[in-house]
MARMI-945232 format. One record per residue (C-alpha): residue number from 1; x, y, z. Coordinates in steps of 0.5 Angstrom, whole numbers. Each point is the difference from the previous one (the first is absolute). Layout:
N
NUM:X:Y:Z
...
END
This chain:
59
1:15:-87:4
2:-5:-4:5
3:3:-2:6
4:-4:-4:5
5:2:0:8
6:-2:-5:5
7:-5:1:4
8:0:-3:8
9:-3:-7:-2
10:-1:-1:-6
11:2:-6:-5
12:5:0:-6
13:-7:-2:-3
14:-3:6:1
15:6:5:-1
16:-1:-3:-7
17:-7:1:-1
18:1:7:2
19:5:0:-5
20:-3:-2:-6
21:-5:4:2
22:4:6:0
23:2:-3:-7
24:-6:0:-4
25:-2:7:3
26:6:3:-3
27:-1:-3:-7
28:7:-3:1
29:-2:-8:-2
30:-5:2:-7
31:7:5:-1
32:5:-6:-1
33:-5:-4:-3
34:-1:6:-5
35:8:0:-1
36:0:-8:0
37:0:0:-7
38:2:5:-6
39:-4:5:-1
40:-1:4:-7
41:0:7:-1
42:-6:0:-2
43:-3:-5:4
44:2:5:5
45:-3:6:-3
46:-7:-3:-2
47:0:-3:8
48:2:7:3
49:-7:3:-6
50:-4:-5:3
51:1:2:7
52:0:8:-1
53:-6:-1:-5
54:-7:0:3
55:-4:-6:0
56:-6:3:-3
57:4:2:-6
58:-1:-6:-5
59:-2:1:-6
END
C-alpha cells in the first residue's frame, strides 16, 4: 500500500504529484489497465513467454 505524508509546506497538488508518482513506480496503473478487461488464459501465457524469452531470440 502507497501512503504519502505531508510534508511542511507542501500543496495537495504536489502530494498528488508525488502520489502518482509513486504509482507508476510500483506498476500499479499499467496493473489495473491490464486487469481492466478480460484476459485469456492463453493471451496470459504467450505475454508471460514474451516477457521471459529473450528479445535476440526470433526466428
Amino acid at each position: 500500500m502507497i501512503k504519502v505524508k505531508a510534508r511542511s509546506g507542501e500543496s495537495i497538488q504536489q502530494m498528488m504529484k508525488r502520489f502518482k508518482k509513486m504509482c507508476e513506480k510500483e506498476g500499479l496503473i499499467k496493473d489495473i489497465k491490464r486487469q481492466s478487461y478480460y484476459e485469456k488464459p492463453s493471451e496470459k501465457r504467450r505475454r508471460r513467454m514474451r516477457k521471459t524469452r529473450p528479445q535476440g531470440d526470433r526466428y
